[in-house]
C-alpha positions in Angstrom: -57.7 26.0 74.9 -60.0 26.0 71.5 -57.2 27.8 69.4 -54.6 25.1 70.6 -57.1 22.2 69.5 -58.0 24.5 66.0 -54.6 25.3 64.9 -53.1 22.0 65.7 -56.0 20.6 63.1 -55.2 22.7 60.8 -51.4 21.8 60.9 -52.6 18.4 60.4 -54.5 18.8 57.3 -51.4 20.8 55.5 -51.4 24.7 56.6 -48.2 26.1 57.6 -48.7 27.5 61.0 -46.8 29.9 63.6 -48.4 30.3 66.5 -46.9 33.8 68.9 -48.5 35.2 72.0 -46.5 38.3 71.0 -43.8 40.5 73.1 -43.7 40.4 76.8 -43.3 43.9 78.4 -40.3 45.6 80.0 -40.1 44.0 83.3 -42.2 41.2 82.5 -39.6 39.2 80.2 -39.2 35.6 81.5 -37.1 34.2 78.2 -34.1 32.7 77.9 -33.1 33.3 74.3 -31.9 36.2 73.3 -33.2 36.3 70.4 -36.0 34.3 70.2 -36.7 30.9 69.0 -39.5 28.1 67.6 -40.3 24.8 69.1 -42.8 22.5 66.6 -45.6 20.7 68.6 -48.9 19.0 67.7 -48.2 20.5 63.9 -47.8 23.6 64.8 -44.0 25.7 65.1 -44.8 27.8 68.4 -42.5 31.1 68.3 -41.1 32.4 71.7 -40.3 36.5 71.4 -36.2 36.9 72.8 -35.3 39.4 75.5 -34.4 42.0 72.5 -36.6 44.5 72.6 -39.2 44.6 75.1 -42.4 45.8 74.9 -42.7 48.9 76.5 -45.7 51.2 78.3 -43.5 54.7 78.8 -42.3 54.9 75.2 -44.4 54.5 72.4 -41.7 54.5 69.6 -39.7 51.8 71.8 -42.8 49.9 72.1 -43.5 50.2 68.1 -40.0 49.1 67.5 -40.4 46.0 69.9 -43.9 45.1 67.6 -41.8 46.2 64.1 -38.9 43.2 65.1 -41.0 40.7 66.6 -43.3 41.0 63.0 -39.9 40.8 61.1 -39.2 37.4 63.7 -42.3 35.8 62.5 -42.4 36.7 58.6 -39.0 35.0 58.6 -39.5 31.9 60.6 -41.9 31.1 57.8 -40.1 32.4 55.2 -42.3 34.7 53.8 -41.2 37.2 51.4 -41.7 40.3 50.3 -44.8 39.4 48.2 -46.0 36.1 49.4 -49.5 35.4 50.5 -50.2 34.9 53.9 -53.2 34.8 56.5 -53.1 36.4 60.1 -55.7 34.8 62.5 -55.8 36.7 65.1 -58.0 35.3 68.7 -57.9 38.8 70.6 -58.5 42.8 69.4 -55.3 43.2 71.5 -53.0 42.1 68.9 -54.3 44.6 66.5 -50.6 46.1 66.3 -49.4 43.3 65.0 -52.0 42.5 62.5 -51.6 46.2 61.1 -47.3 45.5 61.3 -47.8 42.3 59.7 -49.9 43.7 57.3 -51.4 40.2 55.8 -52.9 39.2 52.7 -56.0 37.7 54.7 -57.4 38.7 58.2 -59.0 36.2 60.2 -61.1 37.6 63.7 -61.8 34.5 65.3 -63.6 36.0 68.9 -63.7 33.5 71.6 -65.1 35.9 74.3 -66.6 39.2 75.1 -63.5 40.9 75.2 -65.1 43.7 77.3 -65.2 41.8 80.1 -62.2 40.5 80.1 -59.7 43.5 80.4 -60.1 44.8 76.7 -62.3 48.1 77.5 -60.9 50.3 74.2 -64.0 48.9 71.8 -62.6 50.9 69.3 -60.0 48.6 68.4 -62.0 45.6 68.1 -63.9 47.7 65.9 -61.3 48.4 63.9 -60.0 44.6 63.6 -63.5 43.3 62.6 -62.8 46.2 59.8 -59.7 44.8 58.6 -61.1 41.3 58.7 -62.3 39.6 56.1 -63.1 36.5 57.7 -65.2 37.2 61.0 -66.4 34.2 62.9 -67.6 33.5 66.6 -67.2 30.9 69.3 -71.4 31.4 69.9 -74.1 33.1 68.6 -74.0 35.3 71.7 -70.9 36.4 71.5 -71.2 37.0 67.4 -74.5 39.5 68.7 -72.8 41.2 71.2 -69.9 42.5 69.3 -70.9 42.7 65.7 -73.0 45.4 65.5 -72.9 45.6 61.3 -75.6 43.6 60.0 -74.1 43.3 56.6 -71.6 41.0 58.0 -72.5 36.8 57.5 -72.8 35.5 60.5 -70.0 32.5 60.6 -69.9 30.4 63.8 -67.1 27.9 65.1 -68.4 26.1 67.8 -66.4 24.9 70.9 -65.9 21.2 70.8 -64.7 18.0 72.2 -61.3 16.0 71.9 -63.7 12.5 71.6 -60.4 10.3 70.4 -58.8 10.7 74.1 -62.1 9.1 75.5 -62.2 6.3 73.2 -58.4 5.4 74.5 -57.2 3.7 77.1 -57.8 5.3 80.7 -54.7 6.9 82.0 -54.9 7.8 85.5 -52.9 10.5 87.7 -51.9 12.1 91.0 -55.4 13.5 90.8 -57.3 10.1 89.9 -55.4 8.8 92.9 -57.0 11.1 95.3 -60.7 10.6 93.6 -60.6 7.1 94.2 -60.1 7.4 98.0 -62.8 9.8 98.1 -66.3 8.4 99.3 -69.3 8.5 96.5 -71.6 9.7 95.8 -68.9 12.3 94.1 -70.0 15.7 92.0 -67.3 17.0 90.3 -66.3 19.9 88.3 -63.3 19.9 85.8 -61.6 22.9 84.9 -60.2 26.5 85.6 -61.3 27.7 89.5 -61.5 31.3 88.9 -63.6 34.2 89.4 -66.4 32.9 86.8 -67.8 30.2 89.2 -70.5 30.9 91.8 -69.2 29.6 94.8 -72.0 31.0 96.4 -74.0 28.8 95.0 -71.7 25.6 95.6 -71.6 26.6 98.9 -75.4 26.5 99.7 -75.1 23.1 97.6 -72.1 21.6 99.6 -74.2 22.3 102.8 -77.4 20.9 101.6 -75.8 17.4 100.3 -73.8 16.6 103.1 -73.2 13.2 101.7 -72.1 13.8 98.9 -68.1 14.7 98.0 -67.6 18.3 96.3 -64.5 17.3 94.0 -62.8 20.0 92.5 -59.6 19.2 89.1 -58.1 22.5 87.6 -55.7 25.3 87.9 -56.5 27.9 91.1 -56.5 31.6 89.2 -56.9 33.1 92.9 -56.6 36.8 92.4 -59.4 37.9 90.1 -61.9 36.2 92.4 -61.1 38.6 95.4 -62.4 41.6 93.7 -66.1 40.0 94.5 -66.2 40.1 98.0 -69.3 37.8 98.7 -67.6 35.2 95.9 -64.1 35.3 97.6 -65.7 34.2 101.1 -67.9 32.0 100.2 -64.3 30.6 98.0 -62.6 30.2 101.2 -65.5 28.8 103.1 -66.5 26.1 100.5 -63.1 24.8 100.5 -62.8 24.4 103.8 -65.6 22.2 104.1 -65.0 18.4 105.0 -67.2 17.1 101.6 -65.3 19.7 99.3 -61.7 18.2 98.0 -59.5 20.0 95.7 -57.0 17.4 94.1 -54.9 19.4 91.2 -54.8 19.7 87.7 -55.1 16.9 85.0 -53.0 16.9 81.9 -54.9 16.3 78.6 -55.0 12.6 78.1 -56.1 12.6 82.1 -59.4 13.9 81.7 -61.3 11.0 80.8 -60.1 9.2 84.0 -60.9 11.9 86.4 -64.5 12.6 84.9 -65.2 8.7 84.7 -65.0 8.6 88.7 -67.8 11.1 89.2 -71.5 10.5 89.7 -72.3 13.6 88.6 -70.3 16.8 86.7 -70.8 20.2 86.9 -70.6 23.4 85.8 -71.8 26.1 88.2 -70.7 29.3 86.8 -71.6 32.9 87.4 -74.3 34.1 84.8 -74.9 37.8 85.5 -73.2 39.1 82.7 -70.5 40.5 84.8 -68.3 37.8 83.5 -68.3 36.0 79.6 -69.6 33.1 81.1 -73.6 33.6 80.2 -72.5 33.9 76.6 -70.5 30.8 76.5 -70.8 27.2 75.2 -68.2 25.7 77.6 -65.2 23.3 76.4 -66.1 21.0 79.7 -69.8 20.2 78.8 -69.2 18.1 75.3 -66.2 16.6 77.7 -68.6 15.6 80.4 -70.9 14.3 77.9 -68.4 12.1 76.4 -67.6 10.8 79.9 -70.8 9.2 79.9 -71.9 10.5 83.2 -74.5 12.9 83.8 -74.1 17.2 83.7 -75.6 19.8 85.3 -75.0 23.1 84.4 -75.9 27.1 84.8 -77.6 28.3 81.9 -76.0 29.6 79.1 -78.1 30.2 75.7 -76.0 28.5 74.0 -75.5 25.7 75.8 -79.9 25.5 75.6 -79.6 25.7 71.6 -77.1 22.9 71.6 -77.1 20.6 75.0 -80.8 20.8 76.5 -81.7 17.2 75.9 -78.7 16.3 77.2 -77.7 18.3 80.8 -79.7 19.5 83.3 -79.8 23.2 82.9 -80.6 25.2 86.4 -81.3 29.4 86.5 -81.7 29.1 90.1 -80.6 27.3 93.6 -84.3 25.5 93.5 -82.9 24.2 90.3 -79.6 22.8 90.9 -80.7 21.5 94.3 -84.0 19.6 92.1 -81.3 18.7 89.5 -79.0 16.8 92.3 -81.7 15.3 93.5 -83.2 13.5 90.5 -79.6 12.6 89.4 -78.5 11.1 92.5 -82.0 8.7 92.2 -81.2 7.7 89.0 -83.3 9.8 87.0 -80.9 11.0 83.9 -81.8 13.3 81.5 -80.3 10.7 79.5 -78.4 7.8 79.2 -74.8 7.2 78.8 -74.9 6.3 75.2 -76.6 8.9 74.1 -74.2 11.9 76.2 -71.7 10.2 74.4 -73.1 10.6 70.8 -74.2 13.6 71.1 -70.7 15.3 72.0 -69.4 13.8 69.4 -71.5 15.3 67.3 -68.9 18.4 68.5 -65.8 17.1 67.8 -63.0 19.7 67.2 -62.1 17.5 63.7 -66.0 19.1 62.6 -65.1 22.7 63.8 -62.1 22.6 62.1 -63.9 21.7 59.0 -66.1 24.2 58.8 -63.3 26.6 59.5 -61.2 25.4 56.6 -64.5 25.9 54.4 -64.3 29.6 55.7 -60.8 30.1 54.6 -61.3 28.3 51.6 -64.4 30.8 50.5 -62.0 33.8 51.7 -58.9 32.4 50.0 -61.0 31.7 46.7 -63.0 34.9 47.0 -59.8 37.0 46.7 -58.5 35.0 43.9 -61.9 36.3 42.0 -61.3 39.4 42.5 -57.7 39.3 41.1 -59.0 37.6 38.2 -61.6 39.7 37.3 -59.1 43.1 38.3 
């Protein structure tokens, strides 16, 4: 995930950071500490919430207690006291609770999605975080127009980007590796979470027309959000149960360069009708295909236009992606290796994270001004 490769960056270069995904409901609670406790990985203390005090949806002064001891959890962990400066970054409007419990000395929004698509349908309270913010910034320009609506706010992007290092290092394979190998070529592939934001409509027209080809799906199945498209869920079942279409697992991190190596081609054939967050993205897979070497086609995105045009075949239609194989499969690359490869880089997390710190930085010394000059 971006926020796992951003704050582990930032633990690196010297910030203190707690990372929480807040309090599990009543009912939902799967911990086995009773009180909660910290594990520290990849420079970053991770705080899991104990199975005192539940979150709860009947009683709203139960679930404001839950949100009051969990905030007193995490100001302790790091030792903050009563009057010591601290920054909240918060990645959802969601967590706005805690942000106003927690009450920081600087608010970071940082808004990877369209959160109104993705279950969060009370606007109001992202309205209400990007008021308590004084740092704002966005995954894409997309997403920044879609939910900032105040034009007196700087626009401040942080851009997706790429892990380069792990392709640079040695190739570790996997179960998943494994069962590419046996597979015939030539092999499209497609790297990452099978959910309901892929058009397997689409693949499935494409898995039909190139018969010859292998259909080689790597990722985590999220089955149950894809059912509530009807047309999408059967053309799901009846893709996979084509002969060329092979689903082989998920990868672990330091796997992915391995598994995309193998392709001829990689993918990324998601839905773009705005019922899902996908048309407003700049996906973490396309600077990871890229560094692969091999070439990408993709579903357009805006934002992956602005950045990746010269670099992945973009398609808006069937015609498109069924042109796009084609030309590929002959040879006839947008680019060549080499250049995919410095172009992602160009991405690198270690750059987004360096403009980010520059954000805090302005904040940080911005506030300091003020105090100064109070």
């Amino acid at each position: 995930m971006g926020r796992q490769h951003v704050l582990s960056r930032l633990g690196k270069r010297g910030w203190s950071i707690l990372y929480s995904n807040g309090v599990p409901y009543f009912g939902n609670a799967t911990q086995k500490s009773l009180r909660g406790s910290t594990e520290y990985k990849n420079n970053v203390e991770l705080f899991y919430p104990g199975k005192i005090i539940p979150r709860n949806y009947r009683f709203s002064f139960l679930d404001r207690l839950a949100i009051k001891y969990h905030c007193r959890q995490l100001k302790k962990a790091l030792n903050i006291g009563k009057n010591d400066p601290f920054i909240v970054v918060c990645f959802n409007p969601s967590f706005l609770p805690y942000v106003e419990e927690l009450n920081p000395t600087h608010c970071v929004y940082y808004m990877h999605d369209l959160y109104h698509l993705i279950g969060e349908k009370d606007i109001s309270i992202h309205e209400k975080l990007v008021e308590r913010s004084e740092l704002v910034t966005a995954v894409t320009d997309v997403v920044w127009d879609e939910m900032i609506k105040d034009p007196s706010r700087e626009r401040k992007i942080t851009e997706n980007g790429v892990d380069s290092a792990i392709f640079e290092e040695e190739p570790v394979s996997s179960e998943a590796s494994d069962k590419i190998e046996q597979l015939p070529k030539p092999r499209i592939g497609y790297l990452g979470a099978i959910n309901r934001k892929l058009d397997y409509v689409l693949m499935l027209q494409l898995a039909k027309t190139f018969k010859d080809c292998q259909f080689i799906f790597i990722g985590k199945k999220v089955i149950d959000p894809i059912k509530k498209n009807p047309q999408n869920w059967q053309a799901f079942n009846d893709f996979f149960a084509l002969e060329n279409v092979s689903y082989v697992g998920a990868v672990q991190r330091e796997e992915i360069p391995y598994s995309l190596s193998l392709m001829d081609i990689n993918i990324a054939p998601y839905l773009v009708d705005k019922s899902s967050w996908a048309y407003a993205a700049l996906p973490l897979k396309i600077p990871e295909y890229l560094c692969s070497g091999k070439p990408a086609i993709s579903a357009y995105t805006q934002p992956l236009e602005e950045h990746y045009s010269d670099y992945v075949e973009i398609c808006n239609t069937p015609d498109d992606w069924e042109k796009a194989i084609e030309k590929n499969l002959a040879g006839h690359e947008r680019s060549d290796a080499e250049g995919r490869k410095a172009h992602a880089r160009k991405y690198d997390w270690d750059i987004t994270v360096e403009k980010l710190e520059s954000y805090l930085e302005e904040m940080i010394g911005m506030q300091r001004k003020k105090h100064d000059h109070g």
